[in-house]
C-alpha positions in Angstrom: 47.7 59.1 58.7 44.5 59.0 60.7 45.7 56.8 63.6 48.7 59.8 64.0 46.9 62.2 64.1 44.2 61.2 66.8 46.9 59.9 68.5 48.4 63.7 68.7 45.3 65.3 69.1 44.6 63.0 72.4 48.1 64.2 73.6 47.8 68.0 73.3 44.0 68.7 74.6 45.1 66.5 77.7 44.3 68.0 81.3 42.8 71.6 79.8 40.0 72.5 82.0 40.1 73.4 85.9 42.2 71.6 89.1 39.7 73.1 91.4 36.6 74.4 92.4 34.4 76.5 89.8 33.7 76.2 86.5 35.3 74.4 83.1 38.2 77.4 83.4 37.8 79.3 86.1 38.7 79.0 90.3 36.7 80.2 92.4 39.0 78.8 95.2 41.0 82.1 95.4 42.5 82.0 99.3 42.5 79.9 102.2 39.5 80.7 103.9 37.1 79.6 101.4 37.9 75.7 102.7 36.0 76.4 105.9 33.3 78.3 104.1 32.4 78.1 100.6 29.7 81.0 100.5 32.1 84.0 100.0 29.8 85.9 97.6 28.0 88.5 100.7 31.1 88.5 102.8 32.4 92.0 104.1 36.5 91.2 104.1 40.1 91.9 102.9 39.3 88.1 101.3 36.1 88.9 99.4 38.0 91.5 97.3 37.6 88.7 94.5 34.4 87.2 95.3 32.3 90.7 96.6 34.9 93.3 95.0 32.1 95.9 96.3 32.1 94.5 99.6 36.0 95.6 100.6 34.1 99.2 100.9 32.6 98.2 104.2 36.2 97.2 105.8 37.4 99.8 108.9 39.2 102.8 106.9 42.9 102.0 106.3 45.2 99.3 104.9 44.4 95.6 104.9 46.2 92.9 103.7 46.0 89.0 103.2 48.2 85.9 102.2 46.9 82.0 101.2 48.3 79.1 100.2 46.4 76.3 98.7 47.4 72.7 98.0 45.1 70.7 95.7 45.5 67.1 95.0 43.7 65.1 92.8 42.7 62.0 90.4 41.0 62.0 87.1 39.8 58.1 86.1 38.2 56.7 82.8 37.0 53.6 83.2 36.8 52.7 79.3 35.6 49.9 77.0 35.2 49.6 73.6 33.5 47.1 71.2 32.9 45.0 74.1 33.0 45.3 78.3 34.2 42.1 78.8 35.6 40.6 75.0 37.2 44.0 73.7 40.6 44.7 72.2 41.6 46.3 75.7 42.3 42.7 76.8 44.7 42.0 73.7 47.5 45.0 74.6 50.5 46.0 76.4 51.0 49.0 77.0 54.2 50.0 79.0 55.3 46.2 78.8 52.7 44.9 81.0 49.8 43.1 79.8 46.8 44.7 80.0 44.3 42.4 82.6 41.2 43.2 81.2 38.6 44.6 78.4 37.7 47.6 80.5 40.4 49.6 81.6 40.9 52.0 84.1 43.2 55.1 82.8 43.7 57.2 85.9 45.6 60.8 85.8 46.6 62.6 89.3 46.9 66.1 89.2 49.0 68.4 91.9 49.2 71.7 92.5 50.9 71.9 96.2 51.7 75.7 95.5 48.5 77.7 94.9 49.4 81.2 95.6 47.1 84.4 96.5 47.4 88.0 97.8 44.8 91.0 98.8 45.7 93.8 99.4 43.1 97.0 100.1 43.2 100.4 101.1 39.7 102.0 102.5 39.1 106.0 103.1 35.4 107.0 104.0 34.1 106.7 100.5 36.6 105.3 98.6 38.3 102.3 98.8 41.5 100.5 96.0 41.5 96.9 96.2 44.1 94.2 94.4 43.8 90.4 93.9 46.2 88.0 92.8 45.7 84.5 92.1 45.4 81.1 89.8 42.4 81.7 88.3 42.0 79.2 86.4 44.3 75.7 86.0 46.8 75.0 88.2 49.3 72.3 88.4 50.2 69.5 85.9 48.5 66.0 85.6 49.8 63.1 84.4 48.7 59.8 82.9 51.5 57.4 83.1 49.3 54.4 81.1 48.0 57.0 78.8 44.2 56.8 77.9 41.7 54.8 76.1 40.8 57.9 73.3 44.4 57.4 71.7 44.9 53.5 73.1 42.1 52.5 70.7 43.5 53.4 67.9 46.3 51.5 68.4 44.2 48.1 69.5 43.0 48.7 66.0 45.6 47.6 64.4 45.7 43.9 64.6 42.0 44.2 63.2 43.1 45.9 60.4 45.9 43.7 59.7 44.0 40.7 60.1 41.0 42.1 57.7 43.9 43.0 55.1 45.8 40.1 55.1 42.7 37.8 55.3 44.5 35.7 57.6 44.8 35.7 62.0 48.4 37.5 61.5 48.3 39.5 65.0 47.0 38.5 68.1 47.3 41.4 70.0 48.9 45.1 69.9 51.8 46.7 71.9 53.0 50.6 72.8 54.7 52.8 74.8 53.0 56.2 76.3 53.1 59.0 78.8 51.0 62.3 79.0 51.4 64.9 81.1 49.8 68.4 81.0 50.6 71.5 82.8 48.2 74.6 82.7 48.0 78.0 84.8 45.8 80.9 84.3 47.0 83.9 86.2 45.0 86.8 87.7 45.8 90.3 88.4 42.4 92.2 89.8 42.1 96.1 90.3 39.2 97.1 92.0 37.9 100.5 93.2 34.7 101.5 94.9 32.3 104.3 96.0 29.5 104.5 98.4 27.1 106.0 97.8 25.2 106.3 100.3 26.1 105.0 103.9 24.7 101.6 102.5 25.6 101.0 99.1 28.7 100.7 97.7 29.7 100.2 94.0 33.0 98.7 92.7 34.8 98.4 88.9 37.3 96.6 88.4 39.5 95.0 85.7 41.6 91.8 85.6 44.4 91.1 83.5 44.6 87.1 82.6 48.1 85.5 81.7 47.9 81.5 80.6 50.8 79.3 80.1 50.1 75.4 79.4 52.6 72.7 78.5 50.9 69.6 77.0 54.0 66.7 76.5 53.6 63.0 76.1 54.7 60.8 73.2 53.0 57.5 71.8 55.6 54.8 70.2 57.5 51.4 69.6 53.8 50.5 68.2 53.7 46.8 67.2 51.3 43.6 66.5 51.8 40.7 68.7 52.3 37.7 66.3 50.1 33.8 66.5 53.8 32.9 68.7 53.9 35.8 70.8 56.6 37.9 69.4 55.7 41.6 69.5 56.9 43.0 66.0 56.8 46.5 64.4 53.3 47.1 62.0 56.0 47.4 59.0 57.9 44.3 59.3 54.6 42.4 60.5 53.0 43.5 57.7 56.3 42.8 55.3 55.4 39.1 54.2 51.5 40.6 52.7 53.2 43.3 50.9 56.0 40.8 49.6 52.7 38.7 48.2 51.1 41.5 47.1 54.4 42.7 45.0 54.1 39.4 43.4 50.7 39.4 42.5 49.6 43.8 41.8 53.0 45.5 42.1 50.9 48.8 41.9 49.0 48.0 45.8 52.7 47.9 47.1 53.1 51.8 48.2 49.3 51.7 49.3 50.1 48.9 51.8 53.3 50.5 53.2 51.4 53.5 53.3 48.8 52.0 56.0 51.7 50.7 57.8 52.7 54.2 58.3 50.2 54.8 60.7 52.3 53.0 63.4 55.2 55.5 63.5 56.1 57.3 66.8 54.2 60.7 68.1 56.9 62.8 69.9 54.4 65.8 71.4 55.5 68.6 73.3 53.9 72.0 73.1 53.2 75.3 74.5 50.6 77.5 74.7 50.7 80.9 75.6 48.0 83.9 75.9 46.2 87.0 77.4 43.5 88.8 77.7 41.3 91.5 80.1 38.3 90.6 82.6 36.0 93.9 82.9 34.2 93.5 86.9 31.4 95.1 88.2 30.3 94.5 92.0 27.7 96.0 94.0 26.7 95.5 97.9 23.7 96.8 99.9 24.5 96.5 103.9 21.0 96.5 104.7 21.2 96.9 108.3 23.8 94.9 110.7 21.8 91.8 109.8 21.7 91.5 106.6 23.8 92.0 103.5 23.4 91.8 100.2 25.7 91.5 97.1 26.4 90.5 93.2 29.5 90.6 90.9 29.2 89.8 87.0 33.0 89.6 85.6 32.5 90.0 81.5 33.7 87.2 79.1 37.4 86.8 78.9 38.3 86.9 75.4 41.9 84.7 75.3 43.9 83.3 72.1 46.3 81.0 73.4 49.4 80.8 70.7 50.9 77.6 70.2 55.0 76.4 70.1 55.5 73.4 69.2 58.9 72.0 70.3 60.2 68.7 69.7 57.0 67.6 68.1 55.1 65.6 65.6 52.3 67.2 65.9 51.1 70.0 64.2 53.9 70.7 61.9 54.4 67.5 61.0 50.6 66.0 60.8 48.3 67.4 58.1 44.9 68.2 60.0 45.9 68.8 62.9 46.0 72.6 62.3 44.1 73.5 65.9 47.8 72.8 67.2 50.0 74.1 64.3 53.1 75.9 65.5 52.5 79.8 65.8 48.7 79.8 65.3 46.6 81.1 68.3 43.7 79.2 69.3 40.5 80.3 70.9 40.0 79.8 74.8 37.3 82.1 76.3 36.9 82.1 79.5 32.9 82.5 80.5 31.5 85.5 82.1 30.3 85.0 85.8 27.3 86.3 87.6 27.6 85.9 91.2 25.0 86.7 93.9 25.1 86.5 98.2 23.6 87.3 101.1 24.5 87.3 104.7 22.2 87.1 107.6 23.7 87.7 111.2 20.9 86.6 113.6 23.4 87.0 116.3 26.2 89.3 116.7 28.8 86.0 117.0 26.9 84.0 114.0 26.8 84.9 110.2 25.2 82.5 108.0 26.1 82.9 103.9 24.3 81.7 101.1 24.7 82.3 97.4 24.9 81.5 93.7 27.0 81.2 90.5 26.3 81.3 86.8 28.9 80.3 83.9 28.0 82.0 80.9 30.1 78.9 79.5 28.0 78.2 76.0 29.1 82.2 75.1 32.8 81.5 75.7 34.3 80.8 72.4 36.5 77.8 72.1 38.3 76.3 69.5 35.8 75.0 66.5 32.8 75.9 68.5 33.0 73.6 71.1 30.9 75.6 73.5 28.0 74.3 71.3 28.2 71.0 72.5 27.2 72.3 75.7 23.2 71.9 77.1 23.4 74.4 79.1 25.0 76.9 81.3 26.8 75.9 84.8 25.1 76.8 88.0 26.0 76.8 91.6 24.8 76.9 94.7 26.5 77.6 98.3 25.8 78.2 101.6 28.2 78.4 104.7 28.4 79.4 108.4 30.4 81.1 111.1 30.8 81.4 114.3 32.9 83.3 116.6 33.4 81.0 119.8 34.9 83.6 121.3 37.6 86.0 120.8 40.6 84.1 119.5 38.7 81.7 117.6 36.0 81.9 115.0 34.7 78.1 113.4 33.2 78.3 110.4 32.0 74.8 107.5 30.3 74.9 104.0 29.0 73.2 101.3 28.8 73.7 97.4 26.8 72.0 94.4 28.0 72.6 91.2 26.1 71.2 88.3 27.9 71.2 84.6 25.3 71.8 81.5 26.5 69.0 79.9 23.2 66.5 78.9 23.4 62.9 78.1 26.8 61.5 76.1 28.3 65.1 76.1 30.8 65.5 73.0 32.4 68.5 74.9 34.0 66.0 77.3 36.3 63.2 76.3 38.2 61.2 78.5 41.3 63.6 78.2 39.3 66.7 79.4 36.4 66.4 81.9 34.2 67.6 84.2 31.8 66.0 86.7 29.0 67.6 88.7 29.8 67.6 92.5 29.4 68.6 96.1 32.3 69.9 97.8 32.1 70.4 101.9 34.6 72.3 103.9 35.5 73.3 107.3 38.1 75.1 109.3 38.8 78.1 111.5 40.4 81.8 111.7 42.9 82.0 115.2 42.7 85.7 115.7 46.4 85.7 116.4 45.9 89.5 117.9 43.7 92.4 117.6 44.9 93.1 113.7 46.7 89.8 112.7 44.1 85.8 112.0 45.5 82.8 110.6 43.0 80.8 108.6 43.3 77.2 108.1 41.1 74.9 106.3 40.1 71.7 104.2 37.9 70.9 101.7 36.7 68.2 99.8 34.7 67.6 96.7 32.6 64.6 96.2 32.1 64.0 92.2 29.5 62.1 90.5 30.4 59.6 88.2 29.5 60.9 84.4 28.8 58.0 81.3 29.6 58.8 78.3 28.1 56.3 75.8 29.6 56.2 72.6 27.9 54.9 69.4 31.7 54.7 67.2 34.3 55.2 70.3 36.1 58.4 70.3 35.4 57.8 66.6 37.9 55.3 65.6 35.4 53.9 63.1 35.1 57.7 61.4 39.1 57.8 61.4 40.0 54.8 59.9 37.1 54.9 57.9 38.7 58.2 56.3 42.4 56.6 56.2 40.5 53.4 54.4 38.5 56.0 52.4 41.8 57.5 50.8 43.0 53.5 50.7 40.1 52.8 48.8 41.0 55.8 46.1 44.0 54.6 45.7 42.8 51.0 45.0 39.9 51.8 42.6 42.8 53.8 40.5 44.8 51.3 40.6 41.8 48.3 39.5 40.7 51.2 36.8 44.3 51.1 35.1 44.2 47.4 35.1 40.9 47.2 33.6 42.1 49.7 31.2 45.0 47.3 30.7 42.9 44.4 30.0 40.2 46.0 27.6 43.3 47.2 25.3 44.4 43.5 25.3 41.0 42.4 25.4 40.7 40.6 28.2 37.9 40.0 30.4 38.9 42.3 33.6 36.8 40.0 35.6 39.1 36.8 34.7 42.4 38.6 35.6 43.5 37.4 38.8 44.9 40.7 40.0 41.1 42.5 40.1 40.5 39.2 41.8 43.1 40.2 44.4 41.9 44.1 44.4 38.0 42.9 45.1 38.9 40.6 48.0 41.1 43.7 49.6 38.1 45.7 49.0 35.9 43.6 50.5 38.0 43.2 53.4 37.9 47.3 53.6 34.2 46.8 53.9 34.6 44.9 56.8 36.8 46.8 58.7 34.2 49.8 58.4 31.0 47.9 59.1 32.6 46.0 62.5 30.6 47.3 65.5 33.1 50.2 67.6 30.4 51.3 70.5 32.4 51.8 73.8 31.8 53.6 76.6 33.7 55.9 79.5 32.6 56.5 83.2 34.7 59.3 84.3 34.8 60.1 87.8 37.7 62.5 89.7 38.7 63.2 93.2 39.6 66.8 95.2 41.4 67.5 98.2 42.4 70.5 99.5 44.5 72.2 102.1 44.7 76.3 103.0 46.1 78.3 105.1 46.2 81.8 105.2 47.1 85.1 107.1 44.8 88.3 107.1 46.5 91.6 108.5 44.6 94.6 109.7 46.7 97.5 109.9 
């Protein structure tokens, strides 16, 4: 049934998207020195082989090598309401047995990822120069909503509405359930670059990247039940028991419809994995203008990735008609975006380089599953800039600062409150210790400040759509039903409008009516927080 299957489909799209700097899918995060500055796209290092593949070229001739670890931790909140801020059915539930304290609730997720991995490693000769990159491209650690969230909470504070309409009478004061979601996702990246100068100046790199996702999306939604007029807290079945027992009595046939729309209450077990591939073409170029000034640009090509689905002990796809996105063994579109980076570098003194640069994500190309990239206004765009400076030889102190700004427009249908985004500014800072001649440690923090994004909803997360189509199939069922009566009656000839059982088929239809036309606008700020902590070694050899 309808309130199932959103229910499910809330569970397993929960926490896609990035845990840190970037775009929808992609990190651009990738080592420990971009914390202390976040304009990497013109910089000449063993570090830029990801963000200036072309610029590695430039590096002294021999091997270079470099290690980072990240730790990210963050929060994702909805702020929800629905039907009404203050008088909504957010105030009627528990959830988790405690009573939920108010109409607009706060659902709040925290994401960790304390382990965030990267290597370089480059080899330069006098023209030529190998470079390789590993790292979380996109993803990267789990986040969990304990409480769950208001998309799939809805659904269930629907349910005493329903009842009440259907059974004409105030039988449920309330709703209760039980939930937990949690998802885990990790894209990871294996780079091969190679470059070419041609000319003392200009350098040219290709490069590929192979792309390896894994996601696990797990949660479950149960023991759903109607708080009674006394306070008891009783299954949807057996509160619905004494209308059906009526309605036995009076049209035996509406029995099985009526036990059919207590179906909707029965537990969602989820737990799913997703796995995929796919290739990222690169091409990088960088002009060393002169010992001042450098210039550079990378484009990586769309990343075409199906992602197949497993379903384990789950309710979901194999057991859910509709939910075929999620059915076990199908493979699901997840493109990551192609990305058009540009820096420069300007060194007005030999002990100062200042950095500034841009991003685009080619994110309304990048196919996802039913075309949600069309939802999109526009593309995503970033700007950076960042500093060094070399205090003097054993320490170098560098900050920066990032805008990132998400084409979503006003009321976005590609977020929900299970999967968003929010334009920000991040700000680092930090330092490389050169340790010796050919060995730095970098260490660094940065933080992004998030706007808050409002997503206005005219039917919330479209509960009025969903139990509009279970009420639609209800109503099928009813006007076949009052059609064989009628049929009954003209055969004896009766007057179908004097039998008592149309009677009880026209106020159930009626009370359909209602249930579709009652007002269900809602709304969700969604607002999330970043930290981040690097550190780093870079080895000259």
């Amino acid at each position: 049934m309808q309130t199932r299957k959103m229910i499910a489909l809330a569970a397993m799209v929960l926490a896609s998207g990035s845990a840190m700097a970037g775009g929808y899918l992609t990190n651009s995060n990738q080592n420990a020195a971009f914390g202390r500055n976040l304009s990497q796209e013109a910089m000449i290092d063993v570090l830029a082989t990801y963000s200036n593949p072309a610029g590695v070229g430039f590096l002294a001739p021999g091997w270079h090598f470099a290690f980072s670890n990240q730790s990210a931790f963050q929060t994702r909140t909805a702020e929800s309401w629905f039907v009404h801020p203050e008088q909504g059915p957010f105030a009627l539930g528990y959830v988790n047995g405690e009573k939920n304290t108010s109409a607009t609730k706060k659902f709040k997720g925290t994401a960790t990822a304390p382990v965030i991995p990267s290597i370089d490693l480059a080899y330069v000769q006098d023209r030529w120069s190998l470079a390789f990159h590993f790292g979380l491209i996109g993803g990267g650690g789990k986040c969990e909503f304990k409480d769950g969230l208001g998309s799939f909470e809805s659904k269930v504070a629907m349910l005493p509405s329903v009842m009440n309409a259907l059974a004409g009478q105030q039988a449920a004061m309330g709703y209760a359930m039980e939930t937990y979601m949690r998802g885990k996702q990790y894209y990871f990246g294996g780079q091969l670059n190679g470059s070419y100068k041609l000319t003392d100046n200009l350098n040219l790199a290709l490069g590929l990247r192979a792309v390896y996702a894994t996601s696990n999306y797990y949660g479950y939604v149960r023991d759903m039940k109607v708080v009674t007029p006394d306070g008891a807290q009783v299954p949807v079945k057996d509160a619905m028991a004494p209308m059906i027992t009526q309605l036995a009595t009076a049209v035996p046939q509406l029995v099985p419809v009526m036990e059919g729309i207590a179906g909707v209450a029965g537990d969602v077990n989820l737990n799913c994995d997703q796995t995929g591939w796919g290739v990222t073409p690169i091409i990088g170029i960088d002009w060393r203008i002169n010992d001042q000034w450098n210039v550079a640009a990378k484009y990586e090509f769309k990343t075409r990735m199906r992602l197949e689905n497993k379903n384990g002990e789950s309710k979901s796809a194999s057991a859910l008609a509709q939910l075929d996105e999620f059915e076990d063994g199908k493979k699901v579109a997840a493109d990551l975006p192609g990305i058009l980076f540009m820096g420069v570098q300007y060194s007005p003194i030999e002990k100062v380089r200042i950095n500034a640069g841009a991003h685009v994500y080619f994110d309304k190309q990048a196919t996802q599953y039913g075309h949600r990239e069309k939802e999109l206004d526009g593309q995503t765009w970033e700007i950076t800039t960042g500093a060094e400076y070399d205090i003097n030889d054993l320490v170098t102190v560098s900050a920066g600062w990032q805008t990132t700004n998400y084409g979503l427009g006003k009321d976005s249908r590609y977020l929900s409150d299970m999967s968003f985004v929010c334009s920000s500014n991040s700000v680092g800072l930090g330092a490389r210790f050169h340790v010796s001649r050919k060995v730095a440690l970098d260490v660094s923090y940065f933080k992004t400040l998030y706007s808050h994004y409002d997503k206005y909803h005219e039917d919330y997360n479209d509960v009025k759509a969903n139990f509009g189509n279970l009420l639609g199939q209800v109503e099928g069922q009813v006007g076949q039903i009052a059609q064989g009566i009628a049929a009954e009656d003209a055969a004896a000839g009766v007057n179908p409008q004097a039998d008592p059982r149309i009677h009880v088929i026209n106020n159930l239809s009626a009370s359909m009516d209602g249930i579709k036309a009652a007002p269900t606008v809602g709304n969700d700020r969604l607002h999330r927080t970043n930290d981040v902590i690097g550190i780093g070694v870079v080895v000259n050899f």
